[in-house]
C-alpha positions in Angstrom: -17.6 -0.7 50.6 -14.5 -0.7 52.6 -11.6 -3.8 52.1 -13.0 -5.4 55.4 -16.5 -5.9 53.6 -15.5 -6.7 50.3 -13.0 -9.4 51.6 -16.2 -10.9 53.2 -18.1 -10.0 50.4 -18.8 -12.7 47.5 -17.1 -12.8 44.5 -20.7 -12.6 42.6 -23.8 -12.2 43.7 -27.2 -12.5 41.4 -30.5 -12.2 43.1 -34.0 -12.7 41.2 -32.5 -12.5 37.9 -34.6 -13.1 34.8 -33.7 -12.7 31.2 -35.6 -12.9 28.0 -34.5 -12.6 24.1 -36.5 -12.2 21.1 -39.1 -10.1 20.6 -42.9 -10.6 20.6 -44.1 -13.7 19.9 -40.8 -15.3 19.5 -39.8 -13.8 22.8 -37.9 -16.6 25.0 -37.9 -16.6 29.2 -34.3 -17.6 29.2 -33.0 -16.9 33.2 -35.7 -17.6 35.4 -35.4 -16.5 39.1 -31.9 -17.1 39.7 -30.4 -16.6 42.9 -26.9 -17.7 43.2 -23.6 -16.3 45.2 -19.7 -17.6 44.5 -17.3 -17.1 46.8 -13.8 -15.5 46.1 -11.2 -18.3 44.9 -14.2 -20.5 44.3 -14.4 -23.0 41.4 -17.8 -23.6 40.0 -18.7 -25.9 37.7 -22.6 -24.8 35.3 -24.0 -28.1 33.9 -27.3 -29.2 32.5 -28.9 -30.2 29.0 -28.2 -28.0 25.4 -30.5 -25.3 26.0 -30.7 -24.7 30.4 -29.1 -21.4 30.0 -25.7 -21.6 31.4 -24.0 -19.6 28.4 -26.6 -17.0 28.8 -25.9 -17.0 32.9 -22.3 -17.0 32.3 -22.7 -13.9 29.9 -24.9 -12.3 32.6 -22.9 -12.9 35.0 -19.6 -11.8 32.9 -21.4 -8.6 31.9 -21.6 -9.4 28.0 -25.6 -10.1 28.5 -27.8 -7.6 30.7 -30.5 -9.0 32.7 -34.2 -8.1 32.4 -34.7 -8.1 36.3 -32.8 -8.6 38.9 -29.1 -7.9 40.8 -25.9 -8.7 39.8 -22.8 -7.4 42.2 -19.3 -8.7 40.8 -16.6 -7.9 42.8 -18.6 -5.5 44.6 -19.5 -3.5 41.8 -23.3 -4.1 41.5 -23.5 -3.8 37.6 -27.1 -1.4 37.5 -24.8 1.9 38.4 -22.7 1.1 35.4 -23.3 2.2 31.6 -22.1 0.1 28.6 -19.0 1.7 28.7 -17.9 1.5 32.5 -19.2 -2.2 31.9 -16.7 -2.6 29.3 -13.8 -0.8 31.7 -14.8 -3.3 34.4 -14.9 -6.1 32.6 -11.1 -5.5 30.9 -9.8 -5.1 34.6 -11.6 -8.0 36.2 -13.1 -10.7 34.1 -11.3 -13.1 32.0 -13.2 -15.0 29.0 -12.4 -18.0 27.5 -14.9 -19.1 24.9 -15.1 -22.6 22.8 -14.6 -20.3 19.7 -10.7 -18.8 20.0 -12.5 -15.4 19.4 -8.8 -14.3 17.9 -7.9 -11.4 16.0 -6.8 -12.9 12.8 -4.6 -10.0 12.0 -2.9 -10.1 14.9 0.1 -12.1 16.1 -0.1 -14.3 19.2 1.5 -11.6 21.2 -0.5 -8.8 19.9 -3.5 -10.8 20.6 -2.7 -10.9 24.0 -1.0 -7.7 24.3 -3.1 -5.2 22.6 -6.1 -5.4 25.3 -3.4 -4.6 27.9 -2.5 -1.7 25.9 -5.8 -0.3 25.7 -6.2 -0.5 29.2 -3.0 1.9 29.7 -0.2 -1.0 30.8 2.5 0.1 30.0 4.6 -3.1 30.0 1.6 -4.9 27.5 4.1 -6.7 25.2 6.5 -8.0 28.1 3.3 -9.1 30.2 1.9 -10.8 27.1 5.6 -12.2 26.7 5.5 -13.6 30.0 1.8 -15.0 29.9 2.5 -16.8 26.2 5.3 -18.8 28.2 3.4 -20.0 30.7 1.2 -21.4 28.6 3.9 -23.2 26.5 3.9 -20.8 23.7 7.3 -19.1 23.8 8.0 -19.8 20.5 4.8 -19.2 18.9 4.6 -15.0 19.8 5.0 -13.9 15.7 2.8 -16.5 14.8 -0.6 -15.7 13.6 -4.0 -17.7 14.2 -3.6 -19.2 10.7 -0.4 -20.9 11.7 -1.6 -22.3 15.1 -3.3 -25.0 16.2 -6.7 -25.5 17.8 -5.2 -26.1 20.7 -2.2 -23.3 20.4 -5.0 -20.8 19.6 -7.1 -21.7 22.8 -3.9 -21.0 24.7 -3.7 -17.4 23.5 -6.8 -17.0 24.2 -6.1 -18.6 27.8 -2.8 -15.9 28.7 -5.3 -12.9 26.8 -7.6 -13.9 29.9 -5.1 -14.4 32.3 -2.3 -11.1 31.2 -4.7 -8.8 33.1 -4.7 -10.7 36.7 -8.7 -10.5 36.7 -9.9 -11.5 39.7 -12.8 -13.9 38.1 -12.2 -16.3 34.8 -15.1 -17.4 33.3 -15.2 -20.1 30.4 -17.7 -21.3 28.1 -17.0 -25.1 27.0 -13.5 -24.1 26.1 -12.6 -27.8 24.7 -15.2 -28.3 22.7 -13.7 -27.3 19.6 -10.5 -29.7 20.6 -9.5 -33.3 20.2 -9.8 -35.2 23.6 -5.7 -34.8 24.5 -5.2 -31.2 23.4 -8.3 -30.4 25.5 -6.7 -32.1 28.8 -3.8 -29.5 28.4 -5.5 -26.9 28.1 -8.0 -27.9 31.4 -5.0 -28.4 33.2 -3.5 -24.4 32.2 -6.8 -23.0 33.3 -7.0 -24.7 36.6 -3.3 -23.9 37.4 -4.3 -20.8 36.7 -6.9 -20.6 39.0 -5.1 -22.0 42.0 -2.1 -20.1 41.1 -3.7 -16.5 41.1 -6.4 -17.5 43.1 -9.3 -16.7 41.1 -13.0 -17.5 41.2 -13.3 -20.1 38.1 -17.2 -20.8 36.2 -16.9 -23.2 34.1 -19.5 -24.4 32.0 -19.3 -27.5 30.3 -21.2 -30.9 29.6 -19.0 -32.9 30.9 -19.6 -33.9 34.0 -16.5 -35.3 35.2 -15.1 -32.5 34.8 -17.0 -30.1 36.5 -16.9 -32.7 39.3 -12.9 -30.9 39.7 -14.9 -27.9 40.6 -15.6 -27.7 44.1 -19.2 -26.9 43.8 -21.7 -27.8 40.7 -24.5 -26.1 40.1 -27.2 -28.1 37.6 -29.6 -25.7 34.9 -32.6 -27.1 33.9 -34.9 -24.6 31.6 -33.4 -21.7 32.8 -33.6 -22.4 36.5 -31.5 -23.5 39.0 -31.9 -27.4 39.8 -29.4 -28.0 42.1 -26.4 -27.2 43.5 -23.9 -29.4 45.2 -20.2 -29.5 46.5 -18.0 -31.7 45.2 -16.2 -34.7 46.9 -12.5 -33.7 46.7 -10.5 -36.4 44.7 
């Protein structure tokens, strides 16, 4: 695909995906039939009731969860030529995830944390990247700190500038305030939509709030693992 086509190109691109987990009789349909393109820079906002399936599409979608049937293109690499491993190369260089659960290596300072991915995908200038991404998040004088000596909301940072230190070209995040009180998880709403706009990437963002994903400039609404709707947004 040359630059022309991929600049025209969506950013993602599912067609007839389905998904199921379990096996036999506890087998669940999870993803039924979903069809769904995001444009590049586009913020997107998954909603619907406990249980719809926008975790599992935002995995699918991310490349953590592989879909039964179906096509999913992300950045113009349609994910059925890839094995686990070029997944996992793909993923480091393009995605950034943001889950409700820090997901942080307890071991690790904030700056390793952040910096260590970067290593293992050959930057050579990791630590002052991390450095740099730390700041903007606020944390400048939190890098030798470990998860154990931050806050909820200090940890959810890190885990914001790991996403971000890589300049991925989508950001994906799963409910990332709900494990934060109602103040600390306006901050850190505000750091991932700066983001966004900033580095213009695509944003998903699932959540249950609905006011929220109303900042997104489309919603699209799961019901039982189907696409109910999906809207634009009124700008505020």
């Amino acid at each position: 695909m040359n630059d022309m086509s991929l600049a025209a190109s969506p950013a993602i691109a599912l067609s007839g995906v389905n998904l199921s987990l379990g096996r036999g009789a506890a087998r669940v349909h999870i993803l039924k039939d979903i069809d769904l393109d995001i444009g590049r820079g586009e913020a997107v906002g998954l909603v619907g009731p406990s249980g719809s399936g926008k975790t599992t599409l935002l995995m699918v979608l991310a490349g953590l969860e592989q879909a039964d049937t179906g096509s999913i293109v992300v950045a113009g690499t349609d994910f059925r030529q890839l094995d686990e491993d070029a997944l996992a190369r793909f993923r480091g260089r393009n995605v950034g995830i943001v889950f409700q659960s820090f997901h942080l290596i307890p071991t690790m300072t904030a700056l390793e944390n952040v910096a260590v991915p970067l290593e293992l995908a050959g930057d050579a200038a990791a630590f002052s990247r991390a450095t740099e991404e730390l700041t903007k998040v606020g944390l400048a004088g939190r890098l030798h700190h470990y998860p154990a000596q931050l806050s909820g909301g200090e940890q959810q940072r890190v885990a914001l500038a790991r996403a971000l230190a890589p300049n991925p070209s989508i950001l994906v995040a799963d409910e990332p305030t709900g494990n934060l009180d109602e103040a600390t998880g306006r901050q850190i709403i505000e750091l991932l939509f700066a983001g966004h706009v900033e580095r213009g990437t695509t944003l998903i963002l699932v959540t249950h709030d609905n006011a929220l994903a109303q900042r997104c400039g489309r919603v699209v609404r799961l019901r039982s693992g189907r696409i109910e709707s999906t809207a634009r947004t009124v700008p505020a």
